[in-house]
Biotite code that builds the C-alpha atoms (Angstrom):
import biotite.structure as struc

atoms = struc.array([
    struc.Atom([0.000, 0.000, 0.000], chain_id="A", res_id=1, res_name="UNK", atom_name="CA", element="C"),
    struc.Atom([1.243, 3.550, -1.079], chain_id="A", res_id=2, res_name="UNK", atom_name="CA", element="C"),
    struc.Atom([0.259, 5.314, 1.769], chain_id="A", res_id=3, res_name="UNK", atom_name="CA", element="C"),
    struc.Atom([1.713, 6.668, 4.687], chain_id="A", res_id=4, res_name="UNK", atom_name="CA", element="C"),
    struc.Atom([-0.106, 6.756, 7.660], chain_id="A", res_id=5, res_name="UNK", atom_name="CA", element="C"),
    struc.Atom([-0.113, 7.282, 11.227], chain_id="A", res_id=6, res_name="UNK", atom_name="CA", element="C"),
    struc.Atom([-1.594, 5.287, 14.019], chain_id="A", res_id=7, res_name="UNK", atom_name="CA", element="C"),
    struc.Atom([-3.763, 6.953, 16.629], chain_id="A", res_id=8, res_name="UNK", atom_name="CA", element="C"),
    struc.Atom([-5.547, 5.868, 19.527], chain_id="A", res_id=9, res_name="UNK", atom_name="CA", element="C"),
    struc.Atom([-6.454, 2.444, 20.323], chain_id="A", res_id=10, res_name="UNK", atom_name="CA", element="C"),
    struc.Atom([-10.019, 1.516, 20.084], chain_id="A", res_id=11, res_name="UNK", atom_name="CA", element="C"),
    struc.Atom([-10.317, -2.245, 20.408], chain_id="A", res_id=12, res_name="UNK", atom_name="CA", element="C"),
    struc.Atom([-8.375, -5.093, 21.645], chain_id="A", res_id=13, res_name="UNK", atom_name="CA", element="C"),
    struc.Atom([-7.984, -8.988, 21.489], chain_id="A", res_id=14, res_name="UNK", atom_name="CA", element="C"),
    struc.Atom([-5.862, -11.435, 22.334], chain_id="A", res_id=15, res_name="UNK", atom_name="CA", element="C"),
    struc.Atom([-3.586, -11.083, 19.924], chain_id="A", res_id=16, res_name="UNK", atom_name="CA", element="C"),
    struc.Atom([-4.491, -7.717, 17.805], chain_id="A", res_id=17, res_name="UNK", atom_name="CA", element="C"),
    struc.Atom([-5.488, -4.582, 18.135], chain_id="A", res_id=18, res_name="UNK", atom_name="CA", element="C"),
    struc.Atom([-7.734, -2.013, 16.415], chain_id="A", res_id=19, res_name="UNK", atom_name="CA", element="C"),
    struc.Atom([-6.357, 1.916, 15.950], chain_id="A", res_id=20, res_name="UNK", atom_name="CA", element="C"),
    struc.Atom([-7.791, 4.730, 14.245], chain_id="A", res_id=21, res_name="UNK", atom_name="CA", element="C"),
    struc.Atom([-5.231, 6.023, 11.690], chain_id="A", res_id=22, res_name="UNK", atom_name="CA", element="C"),
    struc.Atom([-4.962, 9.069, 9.653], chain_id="A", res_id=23, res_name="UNK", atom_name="CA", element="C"),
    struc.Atom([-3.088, 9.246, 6.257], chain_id="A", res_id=24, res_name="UNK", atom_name="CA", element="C"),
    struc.Atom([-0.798, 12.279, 5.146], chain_id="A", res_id=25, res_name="UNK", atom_name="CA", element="C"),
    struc.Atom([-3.848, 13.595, 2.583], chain_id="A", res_id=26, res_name="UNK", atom_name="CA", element="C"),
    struc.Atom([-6.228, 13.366, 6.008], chain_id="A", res_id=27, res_name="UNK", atom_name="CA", element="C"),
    struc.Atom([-8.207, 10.073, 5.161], chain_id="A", res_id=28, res_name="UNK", atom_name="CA", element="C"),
    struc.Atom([-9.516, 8.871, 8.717], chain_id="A", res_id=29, res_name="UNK", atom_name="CA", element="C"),
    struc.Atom([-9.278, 4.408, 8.413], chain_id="A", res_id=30, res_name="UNK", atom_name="CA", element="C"),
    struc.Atom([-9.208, 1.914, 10.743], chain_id="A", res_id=31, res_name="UNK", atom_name="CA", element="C"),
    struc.Atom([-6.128, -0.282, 10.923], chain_id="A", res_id=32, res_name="UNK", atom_name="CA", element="C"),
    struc.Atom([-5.625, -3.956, 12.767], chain_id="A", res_id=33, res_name="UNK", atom_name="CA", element="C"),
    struc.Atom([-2.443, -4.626, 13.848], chain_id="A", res_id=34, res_name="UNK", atom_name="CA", element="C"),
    struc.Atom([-0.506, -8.184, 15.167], chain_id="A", res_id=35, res_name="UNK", atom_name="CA", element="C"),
    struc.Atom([2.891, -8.986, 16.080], chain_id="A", res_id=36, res_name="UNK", atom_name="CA", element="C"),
    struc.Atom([3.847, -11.028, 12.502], chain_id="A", res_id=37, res_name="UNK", atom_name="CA", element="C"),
    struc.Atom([4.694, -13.962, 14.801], chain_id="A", res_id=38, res_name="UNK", atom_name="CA", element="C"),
    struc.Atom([0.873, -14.091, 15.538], chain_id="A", res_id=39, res_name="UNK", atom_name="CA", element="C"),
    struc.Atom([-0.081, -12.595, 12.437], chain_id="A", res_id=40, res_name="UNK", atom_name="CA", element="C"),
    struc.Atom([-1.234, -15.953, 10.731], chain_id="A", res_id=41, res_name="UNK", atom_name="CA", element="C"),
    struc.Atom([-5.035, -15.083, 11.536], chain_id="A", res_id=42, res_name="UNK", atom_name="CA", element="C"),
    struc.Atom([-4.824, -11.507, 10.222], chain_id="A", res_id=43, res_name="UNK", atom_name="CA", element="C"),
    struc.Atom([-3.076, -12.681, 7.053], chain_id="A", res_id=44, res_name="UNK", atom_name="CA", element="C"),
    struc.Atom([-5.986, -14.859, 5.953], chain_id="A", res_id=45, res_name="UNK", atom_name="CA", element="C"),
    struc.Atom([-8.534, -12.212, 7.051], chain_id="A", res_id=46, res_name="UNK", atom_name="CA", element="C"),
    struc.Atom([-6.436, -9.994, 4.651], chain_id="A", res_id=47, res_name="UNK", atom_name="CA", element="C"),
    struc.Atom([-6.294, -12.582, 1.352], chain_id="A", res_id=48, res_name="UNK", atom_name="CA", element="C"),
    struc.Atom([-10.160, -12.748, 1.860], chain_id="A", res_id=49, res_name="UNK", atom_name="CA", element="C"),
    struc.Atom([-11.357, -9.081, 2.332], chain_id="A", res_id=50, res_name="UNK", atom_name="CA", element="C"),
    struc.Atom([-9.166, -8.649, -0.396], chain_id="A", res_id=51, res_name="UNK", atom_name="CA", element="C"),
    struc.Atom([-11.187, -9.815, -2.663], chain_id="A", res_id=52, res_name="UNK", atom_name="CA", element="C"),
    struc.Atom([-14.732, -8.550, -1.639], chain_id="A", res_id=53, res_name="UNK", atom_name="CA", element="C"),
    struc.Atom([-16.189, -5.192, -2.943], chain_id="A", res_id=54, res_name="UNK", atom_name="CA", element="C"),
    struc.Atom([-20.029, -4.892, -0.998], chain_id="A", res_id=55, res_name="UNK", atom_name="CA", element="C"),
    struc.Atom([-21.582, -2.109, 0.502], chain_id="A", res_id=56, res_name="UNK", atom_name="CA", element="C"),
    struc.Atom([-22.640, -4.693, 3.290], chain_id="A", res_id=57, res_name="UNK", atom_name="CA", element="C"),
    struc.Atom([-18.866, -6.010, 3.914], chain_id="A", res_id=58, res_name="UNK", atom_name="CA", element="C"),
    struc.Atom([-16.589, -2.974, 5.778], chain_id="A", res_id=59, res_name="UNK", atom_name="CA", element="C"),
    struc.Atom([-14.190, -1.798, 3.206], chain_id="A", res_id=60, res_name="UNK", atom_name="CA", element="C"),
    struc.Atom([-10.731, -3.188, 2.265], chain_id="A", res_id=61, res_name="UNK", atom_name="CA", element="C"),
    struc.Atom([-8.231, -0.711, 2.021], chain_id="A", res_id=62, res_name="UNK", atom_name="CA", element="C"),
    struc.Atom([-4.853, -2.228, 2.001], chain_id="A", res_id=63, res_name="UNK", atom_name="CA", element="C"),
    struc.Atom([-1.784, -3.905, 4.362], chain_id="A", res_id=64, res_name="UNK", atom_name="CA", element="C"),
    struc.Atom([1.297, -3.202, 5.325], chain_id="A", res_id=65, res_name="UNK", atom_name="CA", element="C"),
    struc.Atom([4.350, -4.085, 7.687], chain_id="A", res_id=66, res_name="UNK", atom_name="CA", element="C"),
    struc.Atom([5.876, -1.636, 10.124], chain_id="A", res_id=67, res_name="UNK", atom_name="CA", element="C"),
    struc.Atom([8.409, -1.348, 12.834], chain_id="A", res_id=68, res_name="UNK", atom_name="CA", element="C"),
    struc.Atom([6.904, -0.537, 16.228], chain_id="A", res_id=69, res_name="UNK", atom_name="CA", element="C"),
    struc.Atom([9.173, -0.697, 19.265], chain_id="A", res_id=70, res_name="UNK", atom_name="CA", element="C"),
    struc.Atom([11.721, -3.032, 17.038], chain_id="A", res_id=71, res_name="UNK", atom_name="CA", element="C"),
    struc.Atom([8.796, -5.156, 16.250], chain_id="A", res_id=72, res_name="UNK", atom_name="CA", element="C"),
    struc.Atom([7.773, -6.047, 13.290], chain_id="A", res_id=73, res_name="UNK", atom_name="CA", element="C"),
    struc.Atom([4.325, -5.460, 13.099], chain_id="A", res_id=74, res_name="UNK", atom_name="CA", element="C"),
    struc.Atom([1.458, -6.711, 10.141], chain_id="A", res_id=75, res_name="UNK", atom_name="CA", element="C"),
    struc.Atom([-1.525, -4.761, 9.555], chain_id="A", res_id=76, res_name="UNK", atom_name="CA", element="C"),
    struc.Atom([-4.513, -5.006, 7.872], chain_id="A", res_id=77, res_name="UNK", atom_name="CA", element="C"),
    struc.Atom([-6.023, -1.195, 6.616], chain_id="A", res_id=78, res_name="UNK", atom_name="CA", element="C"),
    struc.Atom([-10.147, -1.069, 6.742], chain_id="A", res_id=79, res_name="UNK", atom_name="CA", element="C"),
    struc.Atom([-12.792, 1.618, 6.452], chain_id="A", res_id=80, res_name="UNK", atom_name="CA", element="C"),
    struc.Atom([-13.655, 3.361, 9.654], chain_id="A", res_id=81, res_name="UNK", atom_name="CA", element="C"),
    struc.Atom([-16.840, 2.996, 10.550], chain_id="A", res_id=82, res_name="UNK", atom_name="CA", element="C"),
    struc.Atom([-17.707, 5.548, 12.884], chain_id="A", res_id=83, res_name="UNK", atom_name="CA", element="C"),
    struc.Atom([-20.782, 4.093, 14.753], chain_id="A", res_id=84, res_name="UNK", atom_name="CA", element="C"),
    struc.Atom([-19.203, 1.261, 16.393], chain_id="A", res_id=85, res_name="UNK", atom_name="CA", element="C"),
    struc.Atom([-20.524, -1.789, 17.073], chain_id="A", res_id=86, res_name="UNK", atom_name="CA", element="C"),
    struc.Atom([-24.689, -3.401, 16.657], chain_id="A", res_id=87, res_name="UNK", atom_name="CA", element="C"),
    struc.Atom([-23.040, -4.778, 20.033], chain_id="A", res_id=88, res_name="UNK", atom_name="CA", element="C"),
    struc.Atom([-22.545, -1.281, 21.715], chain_id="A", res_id=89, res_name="UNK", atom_name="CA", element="C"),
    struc.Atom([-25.441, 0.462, 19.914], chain_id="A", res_id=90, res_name="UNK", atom_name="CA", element="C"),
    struc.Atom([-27.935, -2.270, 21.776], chain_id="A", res_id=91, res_name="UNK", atom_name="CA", element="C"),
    struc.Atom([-26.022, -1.677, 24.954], chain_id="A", res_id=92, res_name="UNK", atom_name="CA", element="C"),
    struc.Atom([-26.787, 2.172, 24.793], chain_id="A", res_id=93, res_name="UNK", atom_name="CA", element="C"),
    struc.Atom([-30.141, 1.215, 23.740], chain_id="A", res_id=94, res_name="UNK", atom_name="CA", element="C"),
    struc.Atom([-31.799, 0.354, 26.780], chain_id="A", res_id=95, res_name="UNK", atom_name="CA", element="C"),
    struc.Atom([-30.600, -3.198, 26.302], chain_id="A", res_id=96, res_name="UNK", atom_name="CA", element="C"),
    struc.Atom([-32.001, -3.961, 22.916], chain_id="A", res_id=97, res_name="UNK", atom_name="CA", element="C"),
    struc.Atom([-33.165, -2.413, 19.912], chain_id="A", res_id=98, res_name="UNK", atom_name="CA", element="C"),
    struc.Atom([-36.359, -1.142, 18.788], chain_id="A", res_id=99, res_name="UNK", atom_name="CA", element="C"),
    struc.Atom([-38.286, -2.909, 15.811], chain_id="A", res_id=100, res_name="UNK", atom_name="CA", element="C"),
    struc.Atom([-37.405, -0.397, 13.369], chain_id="A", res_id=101, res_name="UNK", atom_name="CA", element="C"),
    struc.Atom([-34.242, -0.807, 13.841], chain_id="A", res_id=102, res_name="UNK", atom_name="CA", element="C"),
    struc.Atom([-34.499, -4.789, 14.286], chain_id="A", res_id=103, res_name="UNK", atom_name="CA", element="C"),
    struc.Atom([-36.049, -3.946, 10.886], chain_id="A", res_id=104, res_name="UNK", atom_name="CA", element="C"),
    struc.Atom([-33.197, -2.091, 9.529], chain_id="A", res_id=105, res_name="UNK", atom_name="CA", element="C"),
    struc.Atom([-30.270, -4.092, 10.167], chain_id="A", res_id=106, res_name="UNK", atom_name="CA", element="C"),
    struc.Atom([-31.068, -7.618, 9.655], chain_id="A", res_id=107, res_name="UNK", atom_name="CA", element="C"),
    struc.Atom([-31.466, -7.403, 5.869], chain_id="A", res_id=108, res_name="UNK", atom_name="CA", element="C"),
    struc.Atom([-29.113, -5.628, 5.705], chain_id="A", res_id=109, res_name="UNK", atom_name="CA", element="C"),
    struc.Atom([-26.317, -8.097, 7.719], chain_id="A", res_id=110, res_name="UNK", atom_name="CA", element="C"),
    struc.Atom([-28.236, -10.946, 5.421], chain_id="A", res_id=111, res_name="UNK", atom_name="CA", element="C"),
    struc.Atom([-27.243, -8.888, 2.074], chain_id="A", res_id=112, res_name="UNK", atom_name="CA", element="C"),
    struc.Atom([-23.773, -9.003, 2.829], chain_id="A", res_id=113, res_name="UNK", atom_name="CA", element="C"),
    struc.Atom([-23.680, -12.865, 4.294], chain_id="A", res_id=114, res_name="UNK", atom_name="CA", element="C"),
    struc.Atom([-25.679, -13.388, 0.533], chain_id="A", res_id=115, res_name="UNK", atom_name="CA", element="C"),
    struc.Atom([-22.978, -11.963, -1.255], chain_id="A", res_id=116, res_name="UNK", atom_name="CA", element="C"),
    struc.Atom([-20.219, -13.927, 0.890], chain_id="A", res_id=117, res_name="UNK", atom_name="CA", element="C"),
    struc.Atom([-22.115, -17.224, 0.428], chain_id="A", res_id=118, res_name="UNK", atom_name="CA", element="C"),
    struc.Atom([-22.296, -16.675, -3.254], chain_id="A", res_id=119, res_name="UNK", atom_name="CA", element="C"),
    struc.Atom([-18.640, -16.090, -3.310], chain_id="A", res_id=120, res_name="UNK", atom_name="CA", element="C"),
    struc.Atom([-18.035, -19.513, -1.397], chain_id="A", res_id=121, res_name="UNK", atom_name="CA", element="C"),
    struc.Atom([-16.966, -17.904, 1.809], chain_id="A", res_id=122, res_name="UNK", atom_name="CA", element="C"),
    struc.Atom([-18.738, -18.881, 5.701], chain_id="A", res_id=123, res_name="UNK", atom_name="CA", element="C"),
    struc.Atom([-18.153, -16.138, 7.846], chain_id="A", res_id=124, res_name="UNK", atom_name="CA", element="C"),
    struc.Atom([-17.980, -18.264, 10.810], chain_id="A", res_id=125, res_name="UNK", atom_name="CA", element="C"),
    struc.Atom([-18.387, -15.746, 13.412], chain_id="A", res_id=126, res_name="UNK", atom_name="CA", element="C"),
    struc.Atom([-21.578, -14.064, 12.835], chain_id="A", res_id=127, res_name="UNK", atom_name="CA", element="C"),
    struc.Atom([-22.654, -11.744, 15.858], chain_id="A", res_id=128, res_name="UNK", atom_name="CA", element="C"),
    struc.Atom([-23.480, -8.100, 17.099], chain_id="A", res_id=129, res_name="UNK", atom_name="CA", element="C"),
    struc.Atom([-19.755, -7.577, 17.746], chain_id="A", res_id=130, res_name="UNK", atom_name="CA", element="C"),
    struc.Atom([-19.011, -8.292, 14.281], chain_id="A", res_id=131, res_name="UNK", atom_name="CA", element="C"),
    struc.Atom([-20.939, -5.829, 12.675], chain_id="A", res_id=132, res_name="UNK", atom_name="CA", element="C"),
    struc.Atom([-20.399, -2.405, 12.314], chain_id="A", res_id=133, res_name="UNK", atom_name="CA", element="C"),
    struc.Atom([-23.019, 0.600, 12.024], chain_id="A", res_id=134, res_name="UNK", atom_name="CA", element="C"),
    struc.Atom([-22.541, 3.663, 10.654], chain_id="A", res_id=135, res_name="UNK", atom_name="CA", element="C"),
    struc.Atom([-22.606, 6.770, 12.985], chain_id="A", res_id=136, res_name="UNK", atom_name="CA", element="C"),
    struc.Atom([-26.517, 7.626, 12.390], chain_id="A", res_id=137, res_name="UNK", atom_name="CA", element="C"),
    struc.Atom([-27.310, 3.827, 13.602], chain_id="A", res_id=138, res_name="UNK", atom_name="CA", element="C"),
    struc.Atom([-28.687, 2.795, 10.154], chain_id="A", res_id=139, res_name="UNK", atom_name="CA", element="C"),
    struc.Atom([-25.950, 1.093, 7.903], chain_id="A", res_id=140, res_name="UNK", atom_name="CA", element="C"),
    struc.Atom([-24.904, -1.904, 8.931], chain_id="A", res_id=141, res_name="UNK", atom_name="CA", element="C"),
    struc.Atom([-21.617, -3.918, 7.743], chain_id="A", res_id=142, res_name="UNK", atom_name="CA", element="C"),
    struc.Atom([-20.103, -7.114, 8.511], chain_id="A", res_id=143, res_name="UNK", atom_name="CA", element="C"),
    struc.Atom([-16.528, -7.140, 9.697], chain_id="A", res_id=144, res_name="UNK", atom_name="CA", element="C"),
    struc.Atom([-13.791, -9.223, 11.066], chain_id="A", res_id=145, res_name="UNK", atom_name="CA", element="C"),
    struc.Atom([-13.516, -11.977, 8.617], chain_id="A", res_id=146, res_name="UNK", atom_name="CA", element="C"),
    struc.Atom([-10.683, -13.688, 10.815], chain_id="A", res_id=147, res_name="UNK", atom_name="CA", element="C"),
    struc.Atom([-12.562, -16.975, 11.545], chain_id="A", res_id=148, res_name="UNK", atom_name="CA", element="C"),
    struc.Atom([-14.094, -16.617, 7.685], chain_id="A", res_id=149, res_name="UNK", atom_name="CA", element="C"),
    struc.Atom([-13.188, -19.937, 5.035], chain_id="A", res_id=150, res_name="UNK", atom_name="CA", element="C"),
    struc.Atom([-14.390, -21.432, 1.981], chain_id="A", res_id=151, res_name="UNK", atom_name="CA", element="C"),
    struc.Atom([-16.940, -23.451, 2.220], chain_id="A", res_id=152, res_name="UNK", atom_name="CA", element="C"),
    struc.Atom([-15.702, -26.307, 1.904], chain_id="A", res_id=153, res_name="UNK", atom_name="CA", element="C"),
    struc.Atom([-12.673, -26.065, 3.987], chain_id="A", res_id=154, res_name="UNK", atom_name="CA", element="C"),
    struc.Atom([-12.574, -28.357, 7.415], chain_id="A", res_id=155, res_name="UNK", atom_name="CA", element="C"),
    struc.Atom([-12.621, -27.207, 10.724], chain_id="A", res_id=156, res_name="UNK", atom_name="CA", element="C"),
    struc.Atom([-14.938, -24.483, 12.168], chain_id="A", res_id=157, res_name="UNK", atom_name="CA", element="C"),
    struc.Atom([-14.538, -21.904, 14.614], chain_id="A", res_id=158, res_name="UNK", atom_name="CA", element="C"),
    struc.Atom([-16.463, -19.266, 16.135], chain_id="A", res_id=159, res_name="UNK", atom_name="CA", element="C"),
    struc.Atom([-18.383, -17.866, 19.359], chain_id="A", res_id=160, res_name="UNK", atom_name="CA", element="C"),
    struc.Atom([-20.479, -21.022, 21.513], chain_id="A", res_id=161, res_name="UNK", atom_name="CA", element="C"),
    struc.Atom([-23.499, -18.790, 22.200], chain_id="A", res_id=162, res_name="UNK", atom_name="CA", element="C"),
    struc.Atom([-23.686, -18.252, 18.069], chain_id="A", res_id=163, res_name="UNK", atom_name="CA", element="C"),
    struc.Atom([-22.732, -21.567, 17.026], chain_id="A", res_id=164, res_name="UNK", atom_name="CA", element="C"),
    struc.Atom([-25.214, -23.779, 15.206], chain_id="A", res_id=165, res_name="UNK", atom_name="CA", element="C"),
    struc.Atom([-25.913, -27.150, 16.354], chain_id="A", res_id=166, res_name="UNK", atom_name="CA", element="C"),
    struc.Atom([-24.158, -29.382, 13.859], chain_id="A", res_id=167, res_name="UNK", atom_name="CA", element="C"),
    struc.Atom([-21.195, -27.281, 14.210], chain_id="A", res_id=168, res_name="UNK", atom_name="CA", element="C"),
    struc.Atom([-20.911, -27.664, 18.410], chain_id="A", res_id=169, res_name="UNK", atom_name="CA", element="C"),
    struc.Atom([-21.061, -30.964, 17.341], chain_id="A", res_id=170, res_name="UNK", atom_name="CA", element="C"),
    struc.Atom([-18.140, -30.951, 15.101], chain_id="A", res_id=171, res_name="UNK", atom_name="CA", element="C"),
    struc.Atom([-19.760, -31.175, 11.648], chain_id="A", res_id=172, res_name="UNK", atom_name="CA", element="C"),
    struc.Atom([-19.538, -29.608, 8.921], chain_id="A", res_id=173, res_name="UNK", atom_name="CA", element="C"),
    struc.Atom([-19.765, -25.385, 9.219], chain_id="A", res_id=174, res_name="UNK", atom_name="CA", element="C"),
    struc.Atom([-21.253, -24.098, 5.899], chain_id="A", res_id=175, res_name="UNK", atom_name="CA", element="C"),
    struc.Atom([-23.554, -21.511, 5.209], chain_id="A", res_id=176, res_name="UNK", atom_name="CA", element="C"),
    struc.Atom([-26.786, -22.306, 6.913], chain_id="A", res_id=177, res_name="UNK", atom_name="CA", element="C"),
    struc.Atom([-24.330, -22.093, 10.405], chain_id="A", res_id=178, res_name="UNK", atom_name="CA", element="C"),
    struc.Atom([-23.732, -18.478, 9.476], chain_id="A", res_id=179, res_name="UNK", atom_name="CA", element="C"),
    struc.Atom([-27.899, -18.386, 9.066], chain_id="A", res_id=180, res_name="UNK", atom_name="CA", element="C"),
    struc.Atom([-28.185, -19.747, 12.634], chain_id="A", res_id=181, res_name="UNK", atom_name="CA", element="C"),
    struc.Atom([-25.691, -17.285, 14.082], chain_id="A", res_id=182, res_name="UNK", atom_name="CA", element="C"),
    struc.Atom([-27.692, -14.301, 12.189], chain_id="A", res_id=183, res_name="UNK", atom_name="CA", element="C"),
    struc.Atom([-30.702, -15.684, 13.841], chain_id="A", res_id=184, res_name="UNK", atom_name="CA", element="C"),
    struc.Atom([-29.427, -15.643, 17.367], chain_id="A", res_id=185, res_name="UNK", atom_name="CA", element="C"),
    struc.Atom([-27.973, -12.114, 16.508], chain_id="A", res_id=186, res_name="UNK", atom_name="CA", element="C"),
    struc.Atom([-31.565, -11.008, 16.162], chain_id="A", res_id=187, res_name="UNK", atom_name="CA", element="C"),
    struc.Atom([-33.033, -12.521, 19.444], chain_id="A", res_id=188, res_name="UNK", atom_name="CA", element="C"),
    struc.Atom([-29.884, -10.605, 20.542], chain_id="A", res_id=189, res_name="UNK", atom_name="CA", element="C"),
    struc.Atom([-31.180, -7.558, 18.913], chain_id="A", res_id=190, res_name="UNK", atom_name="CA", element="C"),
    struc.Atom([-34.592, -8.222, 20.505], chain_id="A", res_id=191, res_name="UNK", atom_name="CA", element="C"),
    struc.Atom([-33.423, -8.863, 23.977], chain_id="A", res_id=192, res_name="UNK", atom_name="CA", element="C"),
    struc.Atom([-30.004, -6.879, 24.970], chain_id="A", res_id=193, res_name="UNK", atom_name="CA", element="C"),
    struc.Atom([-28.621, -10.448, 25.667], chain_id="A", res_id=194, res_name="UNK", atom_name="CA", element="C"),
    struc.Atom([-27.239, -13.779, 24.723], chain_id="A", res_id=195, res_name="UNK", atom_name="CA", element="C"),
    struc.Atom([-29.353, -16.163, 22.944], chain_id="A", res_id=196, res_name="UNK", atom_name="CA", element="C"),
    struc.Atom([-28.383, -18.891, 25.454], chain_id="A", res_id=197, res_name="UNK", atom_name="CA", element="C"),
    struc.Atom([-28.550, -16.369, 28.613], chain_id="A", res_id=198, res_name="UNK", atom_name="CA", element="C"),
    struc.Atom([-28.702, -19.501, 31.145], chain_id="A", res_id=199, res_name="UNK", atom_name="CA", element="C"),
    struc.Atom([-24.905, -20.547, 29.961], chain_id="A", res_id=200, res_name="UNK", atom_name="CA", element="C"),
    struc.Atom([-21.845, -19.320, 31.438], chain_id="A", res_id=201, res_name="UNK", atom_name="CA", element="C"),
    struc.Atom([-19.751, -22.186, 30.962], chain_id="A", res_id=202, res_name="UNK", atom_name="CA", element="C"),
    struc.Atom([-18.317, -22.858, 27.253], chain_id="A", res_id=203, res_name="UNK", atom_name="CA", element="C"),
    struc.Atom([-18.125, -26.270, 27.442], chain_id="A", res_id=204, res_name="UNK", atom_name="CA", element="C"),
    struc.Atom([-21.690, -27.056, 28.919], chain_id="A", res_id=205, res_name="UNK", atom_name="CA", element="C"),
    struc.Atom([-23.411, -24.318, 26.557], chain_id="A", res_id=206, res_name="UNK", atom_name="CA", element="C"),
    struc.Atom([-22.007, -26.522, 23.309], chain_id="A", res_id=207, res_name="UNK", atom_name="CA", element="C"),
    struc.Atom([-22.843, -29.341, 24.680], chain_id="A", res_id=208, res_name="UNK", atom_name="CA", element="C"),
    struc.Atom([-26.798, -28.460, 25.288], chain_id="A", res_id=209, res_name="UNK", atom_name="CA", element="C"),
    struc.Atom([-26.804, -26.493, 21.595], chain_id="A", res_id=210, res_name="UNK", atom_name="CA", element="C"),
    struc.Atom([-25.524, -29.337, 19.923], chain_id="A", res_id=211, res_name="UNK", atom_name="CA", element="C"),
    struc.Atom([-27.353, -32.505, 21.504], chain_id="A", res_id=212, res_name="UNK", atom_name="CA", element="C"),
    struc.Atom([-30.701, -30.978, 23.371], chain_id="A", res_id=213, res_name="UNK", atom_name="CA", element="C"),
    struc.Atom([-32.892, -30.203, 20.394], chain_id="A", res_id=214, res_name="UNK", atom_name="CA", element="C"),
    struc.Atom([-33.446, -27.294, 21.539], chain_id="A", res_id=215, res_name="UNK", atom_name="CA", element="C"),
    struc.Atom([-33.755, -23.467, 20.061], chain_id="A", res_id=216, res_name="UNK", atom_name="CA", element="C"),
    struc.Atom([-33.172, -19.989, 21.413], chain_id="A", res_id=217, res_name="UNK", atom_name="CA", element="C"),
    struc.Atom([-35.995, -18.461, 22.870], chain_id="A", res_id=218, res_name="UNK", atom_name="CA", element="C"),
    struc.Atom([-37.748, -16.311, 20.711], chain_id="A", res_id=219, res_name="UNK", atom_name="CA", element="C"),
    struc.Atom([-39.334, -12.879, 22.507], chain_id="A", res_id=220, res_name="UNK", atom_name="CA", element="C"),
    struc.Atom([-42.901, -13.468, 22.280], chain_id="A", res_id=221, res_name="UNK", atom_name="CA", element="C"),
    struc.Atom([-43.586, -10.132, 20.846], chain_id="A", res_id=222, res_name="UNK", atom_name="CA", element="C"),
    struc.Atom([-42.040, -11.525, 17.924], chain_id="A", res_id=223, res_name="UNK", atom_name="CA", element="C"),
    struc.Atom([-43.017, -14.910, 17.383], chain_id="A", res_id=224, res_name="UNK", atom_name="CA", element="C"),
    struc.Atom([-45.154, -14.678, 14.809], chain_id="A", res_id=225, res_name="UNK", atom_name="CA", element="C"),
    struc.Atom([-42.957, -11.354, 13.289], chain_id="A", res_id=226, res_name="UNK", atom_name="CA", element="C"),
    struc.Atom([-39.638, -12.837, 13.122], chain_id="A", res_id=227, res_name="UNK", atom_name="CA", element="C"),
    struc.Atom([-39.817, -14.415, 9.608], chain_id="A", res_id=228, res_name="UNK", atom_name="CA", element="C"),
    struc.Atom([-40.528, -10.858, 8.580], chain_id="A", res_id=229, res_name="UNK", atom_name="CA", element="C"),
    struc.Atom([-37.874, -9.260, 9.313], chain_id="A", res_id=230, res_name="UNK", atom_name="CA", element="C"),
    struc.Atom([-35.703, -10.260, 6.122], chain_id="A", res_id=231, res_name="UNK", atom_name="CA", element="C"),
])
């Protein structure tokens, strides 16, 4: 990337990475992840897949690039900034959900850009509120951190219990209609302020009773006979 830019403040972190703002020399505001390269392996394949997207319903691939931070050698992945935050924080400073409206608003929207991943061959694999992005007026809603993404057809699967769709806590196959189940549990999430499986702490236990009890998130009943709507 042809770019020079400089990293500002830190507004997320994981285990590994973390998310800056950064500004470039001509004043363009982006977002930039950033890993050590010896625990880079996770940001690299997030990078060779956004890569290749162009949606208005996917956050925005800008570039990479390698720098030396306190003689580290650091690998970064460049991304829109998307001012709004999280659908995570904007239920949180929603009284602890959302309003239909905006239930309304963002759930085609999030099930535009899983459409356009599917049709490209790619499961997200990580489908919830902290993975998409709004815009800062609360309407426009983008998927983001493609870190756990794969082709379909790849092995393995990965993701967040509380999200995860039965056949994959059982350690089948994770292919689109898991990404489906994860969307749906992100609504109830919507609808609620709180986990789909709010009676599960414990990781473990909580795969165990999505993947062998037969049974479903609880759907609000305010919305029972709404929810297939909302597409």
């Amino acid at each position: 990337m042809n770019v020079t830019w400089t990293r500002g403040p830190t507004i997320g972190r994981g285990s590994t990475a973390t998310v800056s703002i950064a500004t470039s020399n001509s004043g363009e505001i982006f977002a930039v992840k950033s890993a050590d390269i010896s625990s880079s392996a996770f940001l690299q394949k997030e990078q060779s897949i956004l890569s290749t997207l162009s949606s208005p319903h996917i956050v925005n691939y800008i570039g990479s690039s390698l720098t030396c931070e306190n003689d580290r050698l650091v690998y970064n992945i460049l991304v829109e900034y998307v001012s709004g935050g999280s659908l995570h924080s904007l239920i949180k400073n929603s009284a602890g959900k959302l309003p239909e409206p905006a239930i309304r608003s963002h759930t085609p929207q999030i099930l535009k850009g899983l459409k356009y991943l599917h049709e490209r061959g790619i499961v997200h694999c990580d489908v919830k509120s902290q993975n998409v992005l709004v815009g800062e007026n609360g309407v426009v809603s983008k998927i983001a951190d493609l870190g756990c993404a794969k082709p379909v057809f790849n092995s393995g699967f990965s993701g967040t219990p509380a999200f995860m769709a039965p056949e994959v806590a059982r350690g089948e196959e994770q292919r689109f209609p898991a990404d489906v189940w994860a969307l749906g549990c992100t609504v109830i999430e919507m609808m609620t302020g709180s986990s789909p499986w709010p009676e599960l702490t414990e990781a473990v236990a909580g795969i165990y009773k999505i993947g062998f009890s037969g049974e479903s998130p609880e759907i609000p009943e305010g919305y029972r006979r709404k929810v297939r709507t909302l597409g």
